[in-house]
N, C-alpha and C positions, 0 to 999 in steps of 0.2 A: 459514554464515549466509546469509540470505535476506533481501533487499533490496527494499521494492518502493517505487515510486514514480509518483503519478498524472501520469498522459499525454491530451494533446488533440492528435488531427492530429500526433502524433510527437514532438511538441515536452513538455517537463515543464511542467502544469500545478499552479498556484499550490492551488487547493480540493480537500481530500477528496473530498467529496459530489458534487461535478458535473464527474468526471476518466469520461472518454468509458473507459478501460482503465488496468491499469497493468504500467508494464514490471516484470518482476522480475528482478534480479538475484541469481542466487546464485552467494555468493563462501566461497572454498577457499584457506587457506595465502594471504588476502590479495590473491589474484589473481579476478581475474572469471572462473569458469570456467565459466558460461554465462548465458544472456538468457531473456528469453521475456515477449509480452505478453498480459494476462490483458483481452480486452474487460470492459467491467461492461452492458453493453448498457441500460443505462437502470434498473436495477436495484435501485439505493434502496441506502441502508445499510450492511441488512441484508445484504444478498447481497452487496455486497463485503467485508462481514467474513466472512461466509463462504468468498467466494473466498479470501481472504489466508489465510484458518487450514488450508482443505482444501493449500495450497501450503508449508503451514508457514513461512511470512515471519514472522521474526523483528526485521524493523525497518521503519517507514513514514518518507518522508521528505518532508514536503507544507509548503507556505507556511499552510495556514488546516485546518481540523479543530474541527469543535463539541464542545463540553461533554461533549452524551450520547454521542457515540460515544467520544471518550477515555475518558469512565469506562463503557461497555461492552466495550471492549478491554481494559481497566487488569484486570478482574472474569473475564473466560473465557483470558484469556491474557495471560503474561508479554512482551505484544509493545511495545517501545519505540518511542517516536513523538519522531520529531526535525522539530519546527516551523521552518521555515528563511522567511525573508520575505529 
């Protein structure tokens, strides 16, 4: 499973849309068996849904996420999104 989570300056940021990268985590038998941060370089959206799918991320974990991109994710992929505040 594939993990990813929007990042600012290192730190986990609260919004989808305006997370500078995000870290991914992909986990194996429950353990983290490896990282990696995907910059989004200013990129809109779009391009971070595509990053996340070319990664194959199976779970987003962010504080805030608009309307249109949950139901554009919900529609090209089975990818769950855990809102956490």
């Amino acid at each position: 499973m594939k993990i990813a989570i929007p990042i600012k300056n290192e730190n986990i940021y609260q919004h989808f849309g305006m997370a500078a990268a995000f870290k991914i985590y992909d986990v194996e038998n429950g353990q983290v068996a490896s990282t990696k941060v995907e910059q989004t370089n200013g990129r809109g959206h779009g391009a971070m849904l595509d990053t996340l799918l070319a990664e194959n991320v199976n779970c987003v974990i962010c504080g805030g996420i608009g309307d249109r991109v949950k139901r554009v994710i919900k529609e090209i992929n089975d990818l769950k999104i855990n809102k956490k505040t």
